[in-house]
MILUM-900098 format. One line per field, with one value per residue (C-alpha): residue number from 1; residue in one letter; x, y, z. Coordinates in Angstrom, 3 decimals, decimal comma, padded with zeros to 6 digits. Layout:
# MILUM-900098
zator <- (NUM; ...) $
rofi <- (A; ...) $
u <- (X; ...) $
v <- (Y; ...) $
w <- (Z; ...) $
//
This chain:
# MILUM-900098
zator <- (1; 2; 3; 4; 5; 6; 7; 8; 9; 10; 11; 12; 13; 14; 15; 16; 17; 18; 19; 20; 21; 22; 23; 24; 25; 26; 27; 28; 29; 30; 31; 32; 33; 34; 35; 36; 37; 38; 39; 40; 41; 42; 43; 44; 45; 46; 47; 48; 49; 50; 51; 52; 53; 54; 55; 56; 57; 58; 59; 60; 61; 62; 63; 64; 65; 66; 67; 68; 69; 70; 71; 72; 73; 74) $
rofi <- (X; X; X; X; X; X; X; X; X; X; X; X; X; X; X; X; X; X; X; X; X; X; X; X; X; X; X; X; X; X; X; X; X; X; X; X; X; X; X; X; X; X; X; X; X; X; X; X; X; X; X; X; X; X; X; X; X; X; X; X; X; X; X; X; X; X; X; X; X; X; X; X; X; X) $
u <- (-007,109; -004,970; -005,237; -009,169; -008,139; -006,365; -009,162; -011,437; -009,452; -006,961; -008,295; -010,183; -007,578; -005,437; -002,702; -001,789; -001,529; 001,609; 001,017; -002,599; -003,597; -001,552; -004,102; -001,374; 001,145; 000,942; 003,315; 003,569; 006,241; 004,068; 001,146; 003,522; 004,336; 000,252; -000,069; 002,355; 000,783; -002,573; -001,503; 000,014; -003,039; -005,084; -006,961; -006,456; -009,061; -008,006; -004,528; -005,002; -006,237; -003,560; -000,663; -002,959; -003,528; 000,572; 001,560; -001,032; -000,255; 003,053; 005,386; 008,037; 009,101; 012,683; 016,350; 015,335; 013,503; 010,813; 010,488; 007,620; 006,994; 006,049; 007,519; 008,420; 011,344; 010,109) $
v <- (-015,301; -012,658; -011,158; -010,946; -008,882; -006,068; -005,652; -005,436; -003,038; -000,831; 002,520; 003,632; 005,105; 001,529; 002,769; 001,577; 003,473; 002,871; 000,306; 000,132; 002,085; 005,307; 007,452; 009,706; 008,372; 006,440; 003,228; 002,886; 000,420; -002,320; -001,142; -002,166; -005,322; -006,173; -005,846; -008,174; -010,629; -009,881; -010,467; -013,891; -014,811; -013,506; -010,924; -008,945; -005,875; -004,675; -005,355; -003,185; -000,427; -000,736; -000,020; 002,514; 004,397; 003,891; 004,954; 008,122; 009,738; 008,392; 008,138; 010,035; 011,727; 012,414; 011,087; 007,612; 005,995; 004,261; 005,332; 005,940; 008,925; 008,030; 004,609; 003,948; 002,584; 001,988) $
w <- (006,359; 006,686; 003,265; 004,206; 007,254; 005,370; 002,624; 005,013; 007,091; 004,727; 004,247; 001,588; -000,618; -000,017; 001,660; 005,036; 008,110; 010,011; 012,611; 011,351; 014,519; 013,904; 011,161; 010,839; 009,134; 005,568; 005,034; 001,635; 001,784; 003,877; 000,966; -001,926; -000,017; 000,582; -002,657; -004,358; -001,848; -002,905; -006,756; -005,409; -003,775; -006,784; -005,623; -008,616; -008,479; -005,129; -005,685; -008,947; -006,999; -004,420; -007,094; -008,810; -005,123; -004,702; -007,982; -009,186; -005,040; -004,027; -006,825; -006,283; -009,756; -009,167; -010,132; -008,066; -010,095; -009,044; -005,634; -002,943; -000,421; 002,747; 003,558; 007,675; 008,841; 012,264) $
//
């Protein structure tokens, strides 16, 4: 299953690389995704710690509200 794959797989900190190959670059936007999938598919605890991981290091505290740093548009 496909939600198996990225638990096993997402970093430690929960937030995607870009690509999944490229450990450079953070997607936060695919991360955010993953995780409203995982709450769909009821994996609550790691889909917890995805939108705590997204929210305490990515948030971006400006006049947007509600907006994430590092999100790809590739």
């Amino acid at each position: 299953m496909t939600s198996e794959w990225w638990i096993k797989n997402v970093p430690k900190d929960y937030i995607a690389y870009w690509n999944l190959n490229n450990k450079t670059i953070k997607d936060t936007s695919a991360t955010a995704i993953a995780a409203l999938s995982l709450l769909k598919l009821s994996y609550w605890e790691f889909a917890k710690n995805t939108i705590e991981s997204l929210v305490e290091n990515y948030l971006i505290n400006s006049k947007i509200p509600r907006a994430l740093t590092n999100v790809c548009y590739f």
